[in-house]
C-alpha positions as CSV (number, residue, x, y, z in Angstrom):
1,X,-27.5,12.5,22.2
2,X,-31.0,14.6,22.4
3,X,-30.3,18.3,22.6
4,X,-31.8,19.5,25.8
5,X,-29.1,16.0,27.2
6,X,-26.1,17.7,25.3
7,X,-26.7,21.2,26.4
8,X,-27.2,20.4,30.2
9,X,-23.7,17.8,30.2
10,X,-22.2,21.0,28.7
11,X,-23.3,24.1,30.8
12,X,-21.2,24.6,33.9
13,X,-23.2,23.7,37.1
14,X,-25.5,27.2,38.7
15,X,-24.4,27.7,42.4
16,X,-28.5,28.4,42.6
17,X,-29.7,24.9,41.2
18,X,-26.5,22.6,42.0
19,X,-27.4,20.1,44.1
20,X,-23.5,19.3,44.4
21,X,-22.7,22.4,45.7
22,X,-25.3,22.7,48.5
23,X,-24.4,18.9,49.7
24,X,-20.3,19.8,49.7
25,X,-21.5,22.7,51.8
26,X,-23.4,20.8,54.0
27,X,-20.3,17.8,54.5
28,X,-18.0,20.6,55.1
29,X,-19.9,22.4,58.1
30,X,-21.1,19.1,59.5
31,X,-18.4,16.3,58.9
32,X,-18.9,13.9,61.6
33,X,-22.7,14.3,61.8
34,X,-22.5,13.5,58.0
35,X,-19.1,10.9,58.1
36,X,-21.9,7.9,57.5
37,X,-24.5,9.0,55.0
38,X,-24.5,7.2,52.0
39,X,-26.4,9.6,50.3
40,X,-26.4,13.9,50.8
41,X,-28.3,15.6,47.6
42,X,-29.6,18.8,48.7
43,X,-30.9,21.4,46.3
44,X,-29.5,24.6,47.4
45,X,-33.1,26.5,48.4
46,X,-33.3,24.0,51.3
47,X,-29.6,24.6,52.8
48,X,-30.5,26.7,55.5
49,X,-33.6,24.3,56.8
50,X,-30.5,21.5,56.5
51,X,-28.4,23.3,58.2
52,X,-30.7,24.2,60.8
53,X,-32.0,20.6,61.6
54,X,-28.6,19.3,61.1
55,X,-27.2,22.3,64.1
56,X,-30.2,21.0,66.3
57,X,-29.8,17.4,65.7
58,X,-26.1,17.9,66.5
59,X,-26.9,19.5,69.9
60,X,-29.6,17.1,70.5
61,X,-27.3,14.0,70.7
62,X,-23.6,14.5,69.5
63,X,-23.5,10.9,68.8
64,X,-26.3,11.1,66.0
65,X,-25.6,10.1,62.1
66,X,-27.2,11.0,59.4
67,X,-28.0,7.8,57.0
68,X,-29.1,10.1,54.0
69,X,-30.2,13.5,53.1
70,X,-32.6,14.4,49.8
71,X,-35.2,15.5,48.1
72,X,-37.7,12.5,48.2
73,X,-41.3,13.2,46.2
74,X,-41.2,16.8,46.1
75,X,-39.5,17.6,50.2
76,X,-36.4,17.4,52.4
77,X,-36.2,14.0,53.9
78,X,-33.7,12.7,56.7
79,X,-33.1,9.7,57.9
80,X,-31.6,8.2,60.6
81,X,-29.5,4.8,61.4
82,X,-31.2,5.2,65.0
83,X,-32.9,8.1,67.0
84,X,-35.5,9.1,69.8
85,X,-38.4,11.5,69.8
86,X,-36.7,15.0,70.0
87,X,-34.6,14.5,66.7
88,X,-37.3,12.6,64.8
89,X,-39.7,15.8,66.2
90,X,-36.5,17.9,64.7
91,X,-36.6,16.1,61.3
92,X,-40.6,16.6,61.1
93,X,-40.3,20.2,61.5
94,X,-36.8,20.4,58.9
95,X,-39.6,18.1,56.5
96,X,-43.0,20.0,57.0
97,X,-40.8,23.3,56.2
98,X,-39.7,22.4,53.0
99,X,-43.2,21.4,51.7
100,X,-43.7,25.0,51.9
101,X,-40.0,26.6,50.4
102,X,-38.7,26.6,47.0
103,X,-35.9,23.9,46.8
104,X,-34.1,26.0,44.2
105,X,-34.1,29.9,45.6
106,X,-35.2,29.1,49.2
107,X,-38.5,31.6,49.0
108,X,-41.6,30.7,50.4
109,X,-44.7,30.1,49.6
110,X,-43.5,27.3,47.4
111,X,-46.0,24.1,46.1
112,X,-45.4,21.2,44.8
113,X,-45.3,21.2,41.1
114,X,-44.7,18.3,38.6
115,X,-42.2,18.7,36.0
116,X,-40.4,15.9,33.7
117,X,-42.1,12.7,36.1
118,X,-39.8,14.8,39.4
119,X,-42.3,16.0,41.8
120,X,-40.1,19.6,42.8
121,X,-41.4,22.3,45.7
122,X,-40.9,25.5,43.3
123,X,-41.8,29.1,43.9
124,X,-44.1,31.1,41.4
125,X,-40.7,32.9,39.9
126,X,-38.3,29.5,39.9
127,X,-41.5,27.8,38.3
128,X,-41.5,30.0,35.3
């Protein structure tokens, strides 16, 4: 097994890069919004923007689900089994945001940087 493999299976996960730990967060504060995604990965910089769209989604339509929630090339996506303007107007805003905030510590400005193939939205310091 390559080094840099061995070392990260090894290392206990860091509350500030885990995207386990941000997702369990989000399930916990929003279970039925979240009771049919397939998929929640959230690095932890871009909790509060989730939680944020997920609180105004909520109190948009009660009824809504979540189909997924991730990091897609570099930015928060959400998406939807169904919706109407006002949540996907929500969802733009939660999207455009995180173009501009570090996925990892939550600063902003952030940019989009490329590192190992991932496209990841890092500030100057998490970059380093």
């Amino acid at each position: 097994m390559p080094e840099d493999v061995a070392d990260s299976v090894s290392k206990k996960p860091d509350p500030r890069t885990d995207s386990w730990s941000a997702s369990e967060q989000l399930i916990a504060e929003f279970p039925d919004l979240l009771s049919e995604a397939f998929e929640v990965s959230l690095m932890p910089g871009w909790l509060s923007i989730a939680r944020t769209c997920c609180d105004a989604l909520q109190r948009l339509d009660p009824d809504v689900r979540i189909h997924q929630l991730k990091e897609k090339f570099g930015g928060l996506r959400v998406y939807l089994k169904h919706g109407n303007a006002q949540l996907w107007t929500t969802i733009d805003a939660a999207e455009h945001l995180s173009f501009r905030t570090c996925q990892q510590c939550g600063a902003t400005p952030a940019s989009a940087r490329m590192e190992r193939h991932w496209i990841k939205t890092l500030c100057e310091e998490c970059a380093k």
